[in-house]
LUMBA-556123 format. One record per residue: x, y, z of N, C-alpha, C in turn. Coordinates in steps of 0.02 Angstrom, whole numbers, plus 50000, padded with zeros to 5 digits. Layout:
XYZXYZXYZ/...
This chain:
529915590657725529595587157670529785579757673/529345573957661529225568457663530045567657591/530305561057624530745558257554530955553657532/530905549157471531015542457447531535540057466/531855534557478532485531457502532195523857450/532805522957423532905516557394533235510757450/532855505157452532985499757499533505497457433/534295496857469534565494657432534755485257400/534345482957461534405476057446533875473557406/533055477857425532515474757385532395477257319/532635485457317532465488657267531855492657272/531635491757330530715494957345531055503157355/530685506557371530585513557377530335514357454/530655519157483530265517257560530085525957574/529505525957623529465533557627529645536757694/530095540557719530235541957768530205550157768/529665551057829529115556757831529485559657889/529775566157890530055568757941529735574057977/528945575457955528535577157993528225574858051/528365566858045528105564358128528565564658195/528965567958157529615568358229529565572958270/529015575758294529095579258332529095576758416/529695575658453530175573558493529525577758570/529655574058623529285577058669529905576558723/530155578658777530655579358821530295574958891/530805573658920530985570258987530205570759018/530075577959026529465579159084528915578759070/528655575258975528075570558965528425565558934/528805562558947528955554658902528715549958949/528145544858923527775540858928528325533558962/529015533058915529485529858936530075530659009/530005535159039530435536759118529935533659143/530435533259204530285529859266529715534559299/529285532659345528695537859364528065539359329/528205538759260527785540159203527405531859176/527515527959210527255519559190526545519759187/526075523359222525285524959195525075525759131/525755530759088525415534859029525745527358990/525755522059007525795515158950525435510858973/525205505958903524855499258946525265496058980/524815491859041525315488059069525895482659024/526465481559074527015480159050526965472359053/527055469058979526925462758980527435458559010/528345462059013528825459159052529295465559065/529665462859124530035470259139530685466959187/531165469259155531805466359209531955470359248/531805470659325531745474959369532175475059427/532155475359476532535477559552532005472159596/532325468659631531985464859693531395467859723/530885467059728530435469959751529975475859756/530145476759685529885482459642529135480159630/528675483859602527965480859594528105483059518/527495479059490527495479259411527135486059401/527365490259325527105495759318527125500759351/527765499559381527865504359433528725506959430/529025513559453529885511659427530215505859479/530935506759435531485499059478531595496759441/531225498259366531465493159312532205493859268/532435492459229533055492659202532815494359138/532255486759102531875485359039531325484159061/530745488659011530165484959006529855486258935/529355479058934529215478458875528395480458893/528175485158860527525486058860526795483758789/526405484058785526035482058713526135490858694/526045491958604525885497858577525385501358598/525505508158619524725512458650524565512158567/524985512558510524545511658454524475507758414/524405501758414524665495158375524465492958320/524935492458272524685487558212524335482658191/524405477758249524045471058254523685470558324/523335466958332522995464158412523105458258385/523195457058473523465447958484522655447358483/522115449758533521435448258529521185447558469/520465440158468520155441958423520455434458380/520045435958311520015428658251520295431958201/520535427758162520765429958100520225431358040/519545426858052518735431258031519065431157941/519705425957904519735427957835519005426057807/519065431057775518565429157700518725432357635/518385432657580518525434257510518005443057535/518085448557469517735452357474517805454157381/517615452557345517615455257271518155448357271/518695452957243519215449457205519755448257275/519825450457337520165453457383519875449057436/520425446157447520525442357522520685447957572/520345446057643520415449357706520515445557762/520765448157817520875445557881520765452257921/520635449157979520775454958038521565453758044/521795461458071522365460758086522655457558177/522785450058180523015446158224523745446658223/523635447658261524705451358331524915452558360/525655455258355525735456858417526105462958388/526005467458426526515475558451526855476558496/527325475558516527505477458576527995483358558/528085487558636528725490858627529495488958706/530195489058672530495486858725530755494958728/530775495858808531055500658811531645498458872/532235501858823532925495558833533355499358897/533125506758905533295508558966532825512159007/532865515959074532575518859108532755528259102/533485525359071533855532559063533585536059013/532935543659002532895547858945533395548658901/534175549358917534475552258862535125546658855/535105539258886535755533758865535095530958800/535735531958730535545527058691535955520758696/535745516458646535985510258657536705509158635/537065514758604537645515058579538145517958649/537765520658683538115521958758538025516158816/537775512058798537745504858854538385502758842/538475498458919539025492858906538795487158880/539215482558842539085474458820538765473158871/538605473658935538225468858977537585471958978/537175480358973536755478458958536495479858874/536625478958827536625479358780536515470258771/536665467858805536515459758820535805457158852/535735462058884535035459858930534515464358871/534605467158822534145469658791534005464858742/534435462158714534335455058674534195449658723/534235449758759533945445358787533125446358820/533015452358813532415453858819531945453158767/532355455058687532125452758634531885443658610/532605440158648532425434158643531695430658691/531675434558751531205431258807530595433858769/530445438858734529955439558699529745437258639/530195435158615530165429858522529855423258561/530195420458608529995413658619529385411158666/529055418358716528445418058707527965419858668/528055422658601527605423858566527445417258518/528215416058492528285409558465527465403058464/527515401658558526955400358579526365400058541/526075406158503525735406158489525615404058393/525265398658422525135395658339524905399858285/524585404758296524345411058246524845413358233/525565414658237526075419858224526555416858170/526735420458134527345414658077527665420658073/528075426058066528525430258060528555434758145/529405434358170529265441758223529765444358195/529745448758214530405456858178530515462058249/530985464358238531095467958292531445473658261/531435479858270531585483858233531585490758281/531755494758255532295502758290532395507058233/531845511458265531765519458242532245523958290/532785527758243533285529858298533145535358281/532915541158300533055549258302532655552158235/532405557158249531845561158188531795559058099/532565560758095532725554758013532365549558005/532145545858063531895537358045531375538758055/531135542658097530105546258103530055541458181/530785542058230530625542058288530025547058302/529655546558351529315551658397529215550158451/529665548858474530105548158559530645547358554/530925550958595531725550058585532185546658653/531745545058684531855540858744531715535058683/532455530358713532765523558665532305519758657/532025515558631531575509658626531665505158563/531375499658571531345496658515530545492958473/530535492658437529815488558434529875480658414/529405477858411529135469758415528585468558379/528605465958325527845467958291527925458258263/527335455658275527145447758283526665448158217/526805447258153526475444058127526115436758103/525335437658067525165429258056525365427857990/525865430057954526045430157883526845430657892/527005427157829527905428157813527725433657756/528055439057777528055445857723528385443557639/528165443057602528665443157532529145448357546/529215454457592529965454357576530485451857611/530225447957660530585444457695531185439657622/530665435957575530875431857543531335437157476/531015441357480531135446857423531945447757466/532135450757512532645452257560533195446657535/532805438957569533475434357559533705432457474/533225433457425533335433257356533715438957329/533755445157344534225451257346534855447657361/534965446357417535745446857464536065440257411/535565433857395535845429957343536275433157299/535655435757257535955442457188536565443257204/536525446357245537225451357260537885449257292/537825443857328538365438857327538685436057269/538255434657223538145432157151538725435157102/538495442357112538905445857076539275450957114/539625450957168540015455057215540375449557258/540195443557260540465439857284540745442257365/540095444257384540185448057473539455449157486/539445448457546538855449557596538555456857571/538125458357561537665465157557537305468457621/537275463657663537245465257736537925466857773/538555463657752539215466457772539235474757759/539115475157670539135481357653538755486557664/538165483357694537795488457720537995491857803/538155487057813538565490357904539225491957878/
């Protein structure tokens, strides 16, 4: 059964559905090595000398969403409709997938590559950056059935929006609050 979780910094209600977890194993995950067909091609990939793209050797690769939130393709096409502003949705999706290994999570890497994964994160913020349509990126990690993973081969996502989210602003006006009156980080207390 689907269940409410209170975001403790914004106060929102979040829904975390533990019906989409259903987990697929090694010998269809879209993410191993061998299996690089069943994704779109890989927009960057830190690989082995002479490896071909979309192909294994890689360490990291970052591929676009087979199901994505946003497309980078395309206009933003706003207009009014009644009372209700619209846009097409302009973005980016990506997914990093931070190893080659089905079953190393990222809590089993060493600092060195647990380094090249942020740094994979960074080589991807600062070409998206690039693009003048984008004003918020986020990077974010669904870990295991609880969070409504449905892959359990490690990854992370990248999602490029053309908007700054209010809870972005909602987020840093919370952690104020609560410094305010706790006189401590709420992000400390949350790790």
């Amino acid at each position: 059964m689907p269940e409410l979780r209170k975001d403790p910094v914004t106060g929102r209600w979040v829904i975390i559905s533990f019906e989409r977890a259903n987990t697929i194993g090694r010998e269809q995950c879209p993410f191993c090595p061998g299996h690089e067909q069943m994704t779109p091609h890989e927009v960057m990939a830190y690989r082995e000398n002479g490896t071909a793209p979309n192909a294994p050797g890689w360490d990291i690769r970052v591929v676009p969403n087979k199901f994505p939130a946003l497309q980078v393709e395309g206009s933003f096409d706003r207009h009014g409709e009644g009372m209700f502003d619209r846009m097409n949705g302009i973005g980016a999706h990506e997914v990093i997938i931070e190893t080659p290994n089905h079953d190393r999570t990222l809590a089993m890497m060493a600092d060195t590559e647990i380094e090249r994964v942020l740094s994979a994160y960074r080589e991807r913020i600062l070409d998206l950056k690039q693009d003048r349509r984008l004003k918020h990126i986020l990077v974010f990690k669904n870990h295991g059935a609880a969070a409504g993973a449905t892959l359990e081969h490690t990854h992370s996502q990248l999602i490029a929006l053309p908007i700054v989210p209010d809870f972005v602003r909602e987020e840093i006006d919370g952690a104020q609050r609560h410094f305010e009156v706790k006189e401590r980080c709420v992000f400390c207390d949350i790790v």
